[in-house]
N, C-alpha and C positions, 0 to 999 in steps of 0.2 A: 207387771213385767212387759217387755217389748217382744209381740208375739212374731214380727214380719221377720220374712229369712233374710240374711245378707245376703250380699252383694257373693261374697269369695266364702263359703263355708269353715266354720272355726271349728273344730272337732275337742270334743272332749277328751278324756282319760291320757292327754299329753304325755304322763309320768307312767302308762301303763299300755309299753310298747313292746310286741313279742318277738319281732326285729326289726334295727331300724332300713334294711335295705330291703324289706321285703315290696315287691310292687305290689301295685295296686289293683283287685280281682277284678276291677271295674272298666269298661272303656272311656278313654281322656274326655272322650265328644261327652258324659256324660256330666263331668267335671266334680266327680264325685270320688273322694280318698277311699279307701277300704273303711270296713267296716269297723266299730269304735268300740271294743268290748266298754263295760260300764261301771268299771273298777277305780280304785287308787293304789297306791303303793307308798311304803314309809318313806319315802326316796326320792327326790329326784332326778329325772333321766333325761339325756338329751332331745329337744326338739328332733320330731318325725318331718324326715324329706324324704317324698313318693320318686323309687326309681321312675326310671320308662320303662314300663312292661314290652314294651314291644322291639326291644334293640335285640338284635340278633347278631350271631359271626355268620357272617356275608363270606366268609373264605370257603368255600369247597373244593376236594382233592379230586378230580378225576383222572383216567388214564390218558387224557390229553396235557396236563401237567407232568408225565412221565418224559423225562430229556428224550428227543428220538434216537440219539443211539442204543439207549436200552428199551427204548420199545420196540428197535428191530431186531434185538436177543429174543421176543417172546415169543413163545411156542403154542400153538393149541392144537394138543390131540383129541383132536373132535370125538371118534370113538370110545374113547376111554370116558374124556367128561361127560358124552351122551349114558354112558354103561353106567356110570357112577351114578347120576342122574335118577334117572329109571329105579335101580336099587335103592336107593333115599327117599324116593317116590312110594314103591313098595314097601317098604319096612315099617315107615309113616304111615300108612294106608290103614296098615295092619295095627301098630301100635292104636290109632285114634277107634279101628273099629275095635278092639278086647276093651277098651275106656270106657264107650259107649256101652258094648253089653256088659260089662261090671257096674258103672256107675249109675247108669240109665235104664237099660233091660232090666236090669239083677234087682233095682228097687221103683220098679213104675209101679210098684202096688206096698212100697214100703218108703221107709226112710232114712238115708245114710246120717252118719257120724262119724269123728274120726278115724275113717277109711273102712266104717265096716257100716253093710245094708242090715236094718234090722227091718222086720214086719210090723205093721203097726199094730199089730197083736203084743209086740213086748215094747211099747210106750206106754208109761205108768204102770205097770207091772208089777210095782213093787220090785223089780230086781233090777242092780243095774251095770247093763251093758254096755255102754257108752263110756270110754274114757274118764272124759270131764260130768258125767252122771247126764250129761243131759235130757235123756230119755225120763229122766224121776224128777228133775229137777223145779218144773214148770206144769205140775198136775192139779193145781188147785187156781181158783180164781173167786172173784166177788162181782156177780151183779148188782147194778141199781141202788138203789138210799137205801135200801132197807139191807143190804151186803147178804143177799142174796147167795149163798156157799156154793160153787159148781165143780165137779170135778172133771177130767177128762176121761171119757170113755173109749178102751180100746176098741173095745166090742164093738159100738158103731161110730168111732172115729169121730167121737162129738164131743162139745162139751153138755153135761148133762147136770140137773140139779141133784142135790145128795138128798134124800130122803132121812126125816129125822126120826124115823123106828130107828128105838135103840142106841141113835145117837145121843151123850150127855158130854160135861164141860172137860170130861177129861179128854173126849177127843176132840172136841173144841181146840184143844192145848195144846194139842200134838198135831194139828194141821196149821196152826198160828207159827210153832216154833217151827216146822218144816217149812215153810213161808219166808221164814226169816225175823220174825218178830223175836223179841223177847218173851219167856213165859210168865215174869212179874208184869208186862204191861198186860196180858190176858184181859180181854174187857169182857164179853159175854157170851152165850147160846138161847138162842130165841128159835121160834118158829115161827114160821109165815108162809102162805098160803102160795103154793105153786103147779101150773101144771104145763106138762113137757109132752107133748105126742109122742117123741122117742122114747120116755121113758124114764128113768132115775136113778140114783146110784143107791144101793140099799148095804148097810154094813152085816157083812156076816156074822151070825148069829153066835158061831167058834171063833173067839176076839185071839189074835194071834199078838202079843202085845211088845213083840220082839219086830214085827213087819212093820213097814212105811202106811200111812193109814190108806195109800192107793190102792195095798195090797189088800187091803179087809175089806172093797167093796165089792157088790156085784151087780153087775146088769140086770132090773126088774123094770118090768111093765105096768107094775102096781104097788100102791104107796098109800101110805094111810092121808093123803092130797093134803100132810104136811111136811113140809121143807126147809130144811137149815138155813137161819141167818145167825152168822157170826159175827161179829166184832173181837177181832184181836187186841186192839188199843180204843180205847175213847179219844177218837180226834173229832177238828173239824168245830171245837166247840169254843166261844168266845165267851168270857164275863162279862164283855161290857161291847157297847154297842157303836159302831165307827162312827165321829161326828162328822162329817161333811159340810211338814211342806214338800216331800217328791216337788217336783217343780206344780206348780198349779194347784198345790195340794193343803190341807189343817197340818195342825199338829196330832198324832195321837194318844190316845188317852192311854195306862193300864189294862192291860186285860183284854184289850178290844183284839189286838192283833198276839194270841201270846205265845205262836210258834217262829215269831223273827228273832233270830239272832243276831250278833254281829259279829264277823271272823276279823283278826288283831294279829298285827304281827307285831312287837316291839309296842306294846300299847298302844298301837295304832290302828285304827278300823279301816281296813281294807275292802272287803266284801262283805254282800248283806247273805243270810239262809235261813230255811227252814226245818225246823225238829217233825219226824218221821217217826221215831221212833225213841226211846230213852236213848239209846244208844247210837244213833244215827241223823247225822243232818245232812240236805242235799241242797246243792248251790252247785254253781257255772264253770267248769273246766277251765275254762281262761283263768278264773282266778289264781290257780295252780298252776300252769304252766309256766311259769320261770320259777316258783316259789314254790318246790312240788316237796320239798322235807316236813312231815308232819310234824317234826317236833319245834319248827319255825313257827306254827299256827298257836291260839285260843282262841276258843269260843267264848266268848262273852254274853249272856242275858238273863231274861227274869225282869228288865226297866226298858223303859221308855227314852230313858236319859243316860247318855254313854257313860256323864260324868260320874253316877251314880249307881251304876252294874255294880262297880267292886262291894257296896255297902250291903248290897243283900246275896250275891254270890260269887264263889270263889270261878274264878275263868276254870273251863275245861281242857284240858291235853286234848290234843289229838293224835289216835295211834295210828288209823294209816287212813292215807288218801285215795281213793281211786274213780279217778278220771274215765271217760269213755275211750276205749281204745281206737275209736275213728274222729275222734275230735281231730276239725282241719282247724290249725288257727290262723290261715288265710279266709275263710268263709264263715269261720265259726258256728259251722253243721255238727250238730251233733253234741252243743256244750252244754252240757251237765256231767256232774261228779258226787262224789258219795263222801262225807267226814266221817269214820267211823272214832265213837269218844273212847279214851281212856278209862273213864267210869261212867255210870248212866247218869241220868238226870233223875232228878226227886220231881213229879210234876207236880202242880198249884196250881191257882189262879191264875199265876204270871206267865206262869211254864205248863205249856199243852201242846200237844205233836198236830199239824192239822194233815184231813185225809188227803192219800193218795186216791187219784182217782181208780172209779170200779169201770166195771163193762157197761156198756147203758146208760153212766149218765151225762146228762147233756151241757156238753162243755161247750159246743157247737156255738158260733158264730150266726146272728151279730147279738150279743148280750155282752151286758154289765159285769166288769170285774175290778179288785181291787189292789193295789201297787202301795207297799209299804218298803221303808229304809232311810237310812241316814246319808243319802246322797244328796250332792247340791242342788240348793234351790234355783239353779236356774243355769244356762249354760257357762261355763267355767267358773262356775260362782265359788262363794264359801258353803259348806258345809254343815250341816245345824248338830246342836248338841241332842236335842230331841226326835226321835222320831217322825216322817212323816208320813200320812197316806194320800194315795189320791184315789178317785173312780174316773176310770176308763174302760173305752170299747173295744173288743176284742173281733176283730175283722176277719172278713174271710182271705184267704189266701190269694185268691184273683184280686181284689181289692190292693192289698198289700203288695202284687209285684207286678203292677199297673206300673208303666214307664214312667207317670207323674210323679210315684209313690215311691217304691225301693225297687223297684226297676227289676224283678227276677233275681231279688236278694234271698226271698225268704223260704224254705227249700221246707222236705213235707217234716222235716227234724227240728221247727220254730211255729210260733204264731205271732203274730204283732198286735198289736194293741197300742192303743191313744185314743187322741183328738185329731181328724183329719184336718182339723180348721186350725190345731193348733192351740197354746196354754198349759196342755196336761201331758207331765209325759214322768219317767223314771230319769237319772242322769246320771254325774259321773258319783261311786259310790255305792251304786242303789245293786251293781251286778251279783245272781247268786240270790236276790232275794225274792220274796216270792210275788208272783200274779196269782189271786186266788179268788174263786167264784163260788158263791153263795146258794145252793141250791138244795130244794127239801131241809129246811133250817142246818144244813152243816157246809160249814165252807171246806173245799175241797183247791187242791193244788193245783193250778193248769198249766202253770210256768213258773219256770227261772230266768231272773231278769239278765237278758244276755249281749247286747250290744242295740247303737243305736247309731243316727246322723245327728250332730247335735244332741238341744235339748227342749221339746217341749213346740219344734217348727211346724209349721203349718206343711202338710202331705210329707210327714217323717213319722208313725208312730214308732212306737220302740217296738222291739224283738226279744223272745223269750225264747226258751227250749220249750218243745211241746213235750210236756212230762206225760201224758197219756200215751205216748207213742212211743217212750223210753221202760213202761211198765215193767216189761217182763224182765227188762236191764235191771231196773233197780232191783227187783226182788231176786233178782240172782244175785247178786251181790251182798244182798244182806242176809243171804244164805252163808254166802264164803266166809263163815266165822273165822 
């Protein structure tokens, strides 16, 4: 393919525009359109024409446009505006300091929630006080390859490892499905060696089996120096091994990649995703924003070959969509979204959820990852029936919004990734699927493929969601059964 940039930039996803007058987030001088989410649509839409962001209404009203005969009707009683003045002054004074000591004073040693200060004594408590639960919601977590189990401790305000005295796979089961998992996907309870100077969370000895399993730990200093590793699902796991089209990219084989889906609207593949869970696939909020009716969506996979999905499985419903509530689709911060299915998935060979990242592991920049989906081979290109992958580098963020590069595009809610030299990159098509890196033999999610310039140019890599910094988002949501 022809890797040098043109002359005037061609932008892909033509047909996958979220409006057409919207300007452009970018300054003229740089000559650079808005950003290009990395979708298709069953349809097509009119070609995109860039307003001028910078026209403004140049009219203003002031009191020198008032005719002078009624300017010299106007009155000012200076005493009275001075009085009034003053009282608005004080009232305000007063309103902003009871704010401060309610919302400031009242919790500098606690934590508010909708409109009420708790102490951090009743976060993960097992009881809940918060509205929206959130004080319970967010009390478990996974360190490192080995899923490391941590819980949050009120007591000294950490998170601490759970101590596996006493712990077996039934509460294994009960902190997986409090997480959000399903309890058929249940993968294991292991132990592995840990040690915490703070301390550990150790399960009470009187199992309460009606409490939240936060509620049945306690704060010890001492631990038999062995520590819960969980696994809720078996992700992260391939059959077969990537050989080494995404623009730049093989075909790939079965097995090798077998948590890509393809989302279809009208038998059409629109977006690419990835399976989290039986019940759960997560891909790129653009893709949804004009087309946000779940019962418009299937999921389609299990192959490698779109033609060929129908022959081994039946497409999935989907029952509801849910989007990130700060998705800008000027800037496209914040783009990822949750498919929850209609029915779960049977996993195989073909079908496996890959992991969500833990705490600890290192997804960090500059390493090796890999970009799979049925997007076009090359910018505006045609689109292949087969699968492709490519291997690409995942940059750091100063790199990435280097004026040569994406110029202060790439915000701490993305990560980019390519070929700064140009060849390899995701395009249109590919949005929603996954960037996933390899590390301690299980590959792990880093991103959702989410917009780009072009496809495949030299100092343009593409843009993902950074799914590690979306964490605590996803598993609240796949809590909200």
């Amino acid at each position: 393919m022809n890797n040098q940039v043109p002359v005037s930039p061609v932008y892909d996803n033509i047909g996958f525009r979220h409006d057409d007058e919207r300007p452009p987030p970018y300054s003229p001088a740089q000559n650079l359109y808005p950003p290009i989410p990395r979708s298709t649509v069953p349809h097509s839409t009119p070609q995109y024409v860039p307003t001028n962001p910078y026209t403004i209404n140049t009219h203003q009203t002031s009191i020198l446009e008032v005719p002078q005969a009624q300017r010299k009707g106007i009155k000012c009683h200076w005493k009275y505006i001075l009085c009034t003045s003053m009282c608005v002054f004080i009232i305000a004074a007063a309103v902003s300091l009871l704010l401060w000591y309610f919302l400031y004073y009242q919790c500098i040693s606690g934590r508010s929630c909708g409109g009420k200060c708790l102490s951090l004594s009743q976060w993960c408590d097992g009881v809940k006080d918060c509205p929206d639960e959130e004080d319970e919601n967010q009390c478990f977590r996974f360190r490192g390859s080995n899923f490391l189990l941590e819980s949050y401790s009120s007591a000294s305000g950490s998170w601490l490892p759970v101590c596996a005295d006493n712990f077996d796979n039934s509460h294994g089961k009960a902190v997986c499905e409090q997480m959000g998992y399903e309890r058929a996907d249940y993968g294991s309870f292991t132990q592995t060696s840990a040690f915490s100077a703070s301390g550990y969370l150790r399960l009470n000895l009187t199992i309460n089996n009606g409490a939240r399993m936060q509620a049945q730990l306690h704060h010890s200093y001492t631990c038999s120096s062995r520590a819960v590793a969980l696994t809720c699902i078996g992700c992260g796991v391939s059959s077969a091994a990537p050989s080494s089209r995404i623009v730049g990219g093989t075909e790939a084989v079965n097995g090798a990649w077998p948590w890509q889906v393809s989302l279809q609207i009208r038998g059409q593949h629109v977006c690419g995703g990835s399976i989290i869970s039986s019940m759960w696939i997560l891909s790129a909020a653009h893709c949804f924003y004009s087309y946000n009716r779940a019962s418009m969506w299937r999921v389609q996979y299990g192959d490698i070959s779109l033609s060929q999905m129908n022959s081994y499985h039946t497409p999935k419903s989907v029952e509801k969509i849910v989007s990130h509530e700060n998705y800008n689709p000027d800037t496209n911060d914040n783009d990822i979204a949750l498919l929850k299915l209609s029915s779960p998935l049977t996993f195989s060979s073909r079908v496996k959820p890959v992991c969500l990242p833990n705490i600890g592991v290192n997804l960090s920049p500059v390493r090796q990852a890999w970009i799979t989906g049925w997007g076009a081979l090359r910018s505006s290109g045609s689109a292949p029936d087969i699968m492709n992958q490519a291997e690409v580098t995942i940059y750091h963020r100063e790199t990435c919004n280097r004026p040569s590069v994406l110029d202060g595009a790439v915000t701490k809610t993305m990560i980019c990734a390519g070929k700064l030299s140009g060849g390899v990159d995701s395009c249109q098509g590919d949005s929603g699927g996954p960037l996933v890196v390899k590390q301690e033999g299980v590959w792990w999610l880093a991103g959702d493929t989410s917009w780009g310039i072009g496809c495949a140019w030299k100092n343009r890599p593409g843009v993902y969601g950074n799914v590690s910094y979306f964490i605590n988002w996803v598993h609240e949501q796949m809590q909200n059964k």
